[in-house]
N, C-alpha and C positions, 0 to 999 in steps of 0.2 A: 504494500500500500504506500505508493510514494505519491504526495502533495508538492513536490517540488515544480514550482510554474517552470515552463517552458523557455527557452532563451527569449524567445520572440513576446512571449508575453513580459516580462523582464524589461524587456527594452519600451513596453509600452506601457510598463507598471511607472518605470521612472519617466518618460514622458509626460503620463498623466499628472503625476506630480509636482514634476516643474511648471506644469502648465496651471493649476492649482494654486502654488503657492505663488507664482510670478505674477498670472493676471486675475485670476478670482478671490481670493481671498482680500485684497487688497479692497475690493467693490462689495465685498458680503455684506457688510450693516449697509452701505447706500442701499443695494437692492432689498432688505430683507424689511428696511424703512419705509421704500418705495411702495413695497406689498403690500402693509398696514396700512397705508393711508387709502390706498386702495378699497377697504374694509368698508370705509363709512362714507364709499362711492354708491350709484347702483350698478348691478353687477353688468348690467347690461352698457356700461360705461367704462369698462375694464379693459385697460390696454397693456401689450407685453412691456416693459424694461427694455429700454437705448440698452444697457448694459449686457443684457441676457441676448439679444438679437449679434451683438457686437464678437461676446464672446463665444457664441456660436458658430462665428464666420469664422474666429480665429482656429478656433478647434479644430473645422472642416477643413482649414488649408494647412494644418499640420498634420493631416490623417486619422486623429482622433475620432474617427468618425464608424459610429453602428459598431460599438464593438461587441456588443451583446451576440449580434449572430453566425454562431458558428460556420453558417456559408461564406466561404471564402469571395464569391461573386456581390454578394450584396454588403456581406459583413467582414468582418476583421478575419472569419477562419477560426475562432479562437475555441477551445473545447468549454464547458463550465467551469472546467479545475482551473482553465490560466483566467479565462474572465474574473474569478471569484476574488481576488486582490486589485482590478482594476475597479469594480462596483464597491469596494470596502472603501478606495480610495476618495471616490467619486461622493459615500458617505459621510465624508467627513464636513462637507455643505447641502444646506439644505435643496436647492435646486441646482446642483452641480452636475448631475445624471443628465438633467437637459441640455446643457449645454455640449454632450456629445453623442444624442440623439439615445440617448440610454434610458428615457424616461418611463414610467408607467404611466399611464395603460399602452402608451403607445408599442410600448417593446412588446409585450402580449400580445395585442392584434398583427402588429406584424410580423412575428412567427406562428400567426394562425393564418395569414394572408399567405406567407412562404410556404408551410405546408399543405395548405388543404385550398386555396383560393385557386377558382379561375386562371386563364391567362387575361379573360377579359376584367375580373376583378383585383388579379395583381395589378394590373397597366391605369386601373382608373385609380385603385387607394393604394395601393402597397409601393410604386415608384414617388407618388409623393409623399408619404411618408418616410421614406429612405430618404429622401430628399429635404425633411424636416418643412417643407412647405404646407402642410397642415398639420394638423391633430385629430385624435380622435378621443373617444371612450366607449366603455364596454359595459352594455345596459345587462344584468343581471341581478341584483337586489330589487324587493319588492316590499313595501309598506305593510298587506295584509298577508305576509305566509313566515316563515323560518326559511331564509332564502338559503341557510349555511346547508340546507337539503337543496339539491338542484335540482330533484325530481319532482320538488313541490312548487316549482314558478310556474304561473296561472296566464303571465300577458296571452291572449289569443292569436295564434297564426293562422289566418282561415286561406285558404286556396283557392282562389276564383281565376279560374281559366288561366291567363299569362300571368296574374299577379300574386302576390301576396297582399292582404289586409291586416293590419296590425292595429290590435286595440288592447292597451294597458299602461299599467302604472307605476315609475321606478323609481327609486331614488338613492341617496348617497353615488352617485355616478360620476365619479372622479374626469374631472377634465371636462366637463359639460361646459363651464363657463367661461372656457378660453375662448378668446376672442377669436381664435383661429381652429376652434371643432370641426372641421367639416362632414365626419361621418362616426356614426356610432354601431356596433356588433350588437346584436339585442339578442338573447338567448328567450325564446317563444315555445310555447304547449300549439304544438304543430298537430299532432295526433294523438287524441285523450282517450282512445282505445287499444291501446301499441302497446308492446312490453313497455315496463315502467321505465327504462333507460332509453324508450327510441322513441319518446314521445316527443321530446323538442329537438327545434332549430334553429340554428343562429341564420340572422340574415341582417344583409348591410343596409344601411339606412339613410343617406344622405339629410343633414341637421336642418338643412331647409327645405323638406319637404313639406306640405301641406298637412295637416293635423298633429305636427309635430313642436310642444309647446314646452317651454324649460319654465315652471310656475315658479320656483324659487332655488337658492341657494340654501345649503343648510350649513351651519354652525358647528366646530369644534372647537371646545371649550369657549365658545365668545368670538373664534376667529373663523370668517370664512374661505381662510385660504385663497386670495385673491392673489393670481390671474387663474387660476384653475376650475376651483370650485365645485362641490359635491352635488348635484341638482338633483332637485326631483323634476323627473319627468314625463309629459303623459303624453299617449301615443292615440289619437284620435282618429278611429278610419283613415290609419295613414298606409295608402297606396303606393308599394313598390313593385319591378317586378322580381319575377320568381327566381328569375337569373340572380337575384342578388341571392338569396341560399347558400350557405357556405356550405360546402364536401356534398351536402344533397338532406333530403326532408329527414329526420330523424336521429341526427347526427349530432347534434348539437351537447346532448351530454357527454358525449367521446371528445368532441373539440375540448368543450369548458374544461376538464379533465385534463385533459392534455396541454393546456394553457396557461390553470393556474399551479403545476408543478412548477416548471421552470420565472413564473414570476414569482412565487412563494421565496423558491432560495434568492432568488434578486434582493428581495424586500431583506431578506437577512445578511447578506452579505454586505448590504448600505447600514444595516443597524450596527453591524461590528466597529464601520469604518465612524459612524457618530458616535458610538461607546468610546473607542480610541480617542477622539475631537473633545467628548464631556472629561475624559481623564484626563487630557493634558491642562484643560483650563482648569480643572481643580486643582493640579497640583499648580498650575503656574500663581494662581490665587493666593493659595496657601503658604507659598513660599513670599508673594509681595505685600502682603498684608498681614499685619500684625495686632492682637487683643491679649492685655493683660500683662504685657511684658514679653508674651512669646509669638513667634508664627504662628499665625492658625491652624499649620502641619501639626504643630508638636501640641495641640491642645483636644480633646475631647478625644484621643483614638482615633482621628484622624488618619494617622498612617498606619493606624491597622485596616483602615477601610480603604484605602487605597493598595493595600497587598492583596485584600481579598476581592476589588473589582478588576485587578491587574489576572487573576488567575482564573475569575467569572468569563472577561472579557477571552484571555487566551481558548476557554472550555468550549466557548461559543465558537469561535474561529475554527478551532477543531474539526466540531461537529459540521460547520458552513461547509469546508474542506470534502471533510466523508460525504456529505451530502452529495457535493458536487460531483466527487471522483466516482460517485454509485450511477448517478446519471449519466452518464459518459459511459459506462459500462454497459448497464442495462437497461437505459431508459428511467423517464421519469415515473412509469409504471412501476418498474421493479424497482425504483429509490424509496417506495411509497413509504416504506417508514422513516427512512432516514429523514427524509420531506419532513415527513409529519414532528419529528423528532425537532428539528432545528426551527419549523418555524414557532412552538411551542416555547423555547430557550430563547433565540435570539433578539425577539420584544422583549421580551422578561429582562435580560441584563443588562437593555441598554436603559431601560425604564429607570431600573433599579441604579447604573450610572450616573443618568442625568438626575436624577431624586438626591443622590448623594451632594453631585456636584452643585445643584442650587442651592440646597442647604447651604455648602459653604461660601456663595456669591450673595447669598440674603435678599433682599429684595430684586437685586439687579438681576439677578439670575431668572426673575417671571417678566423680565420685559422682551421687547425687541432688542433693545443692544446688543444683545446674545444670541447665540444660533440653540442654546440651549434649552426654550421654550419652546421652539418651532419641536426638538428632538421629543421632549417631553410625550406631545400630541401625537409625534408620529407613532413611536412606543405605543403609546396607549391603544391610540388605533388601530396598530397592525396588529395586537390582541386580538381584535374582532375581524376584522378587515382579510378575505382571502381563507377564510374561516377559524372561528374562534376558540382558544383554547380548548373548551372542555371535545369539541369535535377532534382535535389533535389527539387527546389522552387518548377518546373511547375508538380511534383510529387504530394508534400505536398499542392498548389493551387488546385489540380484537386480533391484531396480527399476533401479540406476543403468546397471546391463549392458544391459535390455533397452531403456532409455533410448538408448543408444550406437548398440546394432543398429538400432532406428527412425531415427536421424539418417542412419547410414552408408545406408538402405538409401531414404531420401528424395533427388527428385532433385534 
């Protein structure tokens, strides 16, 4: 079992870095400032960041560009194992993914575009999203059911002749209210007679179609994540056609499946790289500030708590690692516990990082000055977000038990 990254990723682990530390970090509180004030815009007012636009050019003329997708034609080539230090990296700022086209939901969709999409659907969404020239989101949460079941999402996909008919209702739908959405994946109850797995299907949706309404932004913790934004949104006899269908009617809990393994470890391998980001500021804190006579290091156990987030944070890194080197091996299918395993750990550490590290920033640590409140949210979120904890346990329980029964039952 060797994690040792690739030369070729190596050379773009330290690209990414200097490119980090030389032109983004230096712009992080303006942009992070920019965003907030954003908040108490209406959303439908919401425009991207000079800055975020800027350094996205610079990115793409130094090759830092798509490196999430292991095809070497559209994307860097690179396996999960060497990506998984470039996404750490990339965590260490809040919107630093975007600026090398590594963002979610966008990466999702377009390794569901690369795999299963048309030519006539790769050529309309999937070339411009490689190209960073729109955005999208991936309509799958629903207000009236337990969406973390996918076999229980209700929106209606009705079949008429050339088209589809879409009627229903979503929300937390990450990336709705960027000014630059053009199209969103809707995962629909296509067939409510069909085995219980072949009942929906995803189908594209162009954001300006007709019946197609974004009624609000919603709220984390007080912030609405402006320029992105979580929408609820309602799908009104909206008329596509049938050609939009991704892989074909029935398929759609096989894509979603296959879609959100490899975003699941994304989401973790950004958490490691913000765990790493909340420890440095804690310690650098602690060392330039002083109460009572001493460092803030050397008071309250302090540096007992930063020996045990230093070996929390490496445990998580670990597990990111296996995770990854299992997907590469056997698919995100066969990773499925490791999956389930790390994204279970890797909200939990950095949660529990950035909780430490505010406590010791004291009030400054719950503002925007900080990248450490945006971390806070994300933590929390990706608790639920991609499915929530207790779905991970009774995941990882139900392989370990049937695990048990095959040993006991071996002779």
């Amino acid at each position: 079992m060797d994690f040792e990254p690739s030369q070729r990723a190596q050379d773009y682990l330290s690209r990414v870095n200097a490119f980090i530390d030389a032109e983004v970090l230096p712009v992080e509180q303006a942009v992070l400032a920019e965003y907030a004030a954003l908040d108490h815009q209406g959303w439908r007012s919401w425009r991207e960041s000079a800055h975020i636009a800027r350094l996205r050019d610079a990115a793409r003329a130094q090759g830092l560009w798509n490196l999430f997708l292991p095809d070497a034609e559209h994307g860097a080539g690179l396996t999960t194992l060497d990506y998984a230090p470039l996404a750490e990296a990339m965590g260490r700022v809040p919107f630093a993914s975007e600026l090398f086209n590594c963002n979610a939901p966008d990466t999702g969709n377009m390794e569901v575009l690369h795999h299963f999409g048309s030519p006539e659907q790769k050529a309309r969404w999937l070339t411009p999203l490689l190209d960073a020239s729109i955005r999208s989101s991936f309509c799958m949460t629903e207000p009236g059911v337990a969406s973390s079941d996918a076999t229980n999402i209700e929106a209606d996909l009705a079949f008429e002749g050339d088209d589809v008919v879409v009627n229903g209702r979503k929300w937390w739908i990450t990336g709705a209210g960027h000014p630059r959405c053009a199209v969103t994946l809707l995962l629909g109850r296509s067939d409510a007679g069909a085995e219980r797995h072949r009942q929906h299907s995803i189908v594209l949706i162009p954001m300006d179609t007709p019946g197609v309404r974004i009624e609000r932004m919603l709220s984390v913790f007080g912030d609405v994540d402006a320029p992105y934004g979580h929408g609820e949104v309602v799908f009104d006899n909206v008329r596509v056609p049938a050609s939009n269908v991704v892989l074909g009617r029935g398929r759609g809990f096989e894509i979603a499946q296959g879609r959100l393994g490899p975003g699941r470890i994304h989401h973790c391998m950004r958490c490691v790289g913000a765990a790493e980001r909340a420890l440095d500021l804690m310690i650098e804190r602690g060392l330039a500030r002083s109460a009572f006579g001493k460092p803030l290091l050397d008071l309250g156990g302090n540096r007992e708590r930063i020996a045990d987030l230093r070996v929390a944070i490496d445990q998580a890194r670990l597990l990111t690692l296996h995770a990854a080197w299992q997907i590469d091996r056997v698919g995100a299918r066969g990773a499925q516990r490791a999956i389930a395993a790390i994204k279970l750990v890797a909200p939990s550490v950095l949660q529990r990082v950035v909780d430490e590290a505010i406590q010791l920033f004291g009030a400054a640590g719950l503002s925007h000055d900080l990248p450490l409140a945006a971390f806070a949210a994300q933590a929390r979120a990706l608790r639920i977000a991609d499915g929530p904890d207790a779905v991970h346990r009774q995941t990882l329980a139900k392989l370990e038990i049937a695990e048990h029964w095959a040993r006991r039952a071996s002779p």
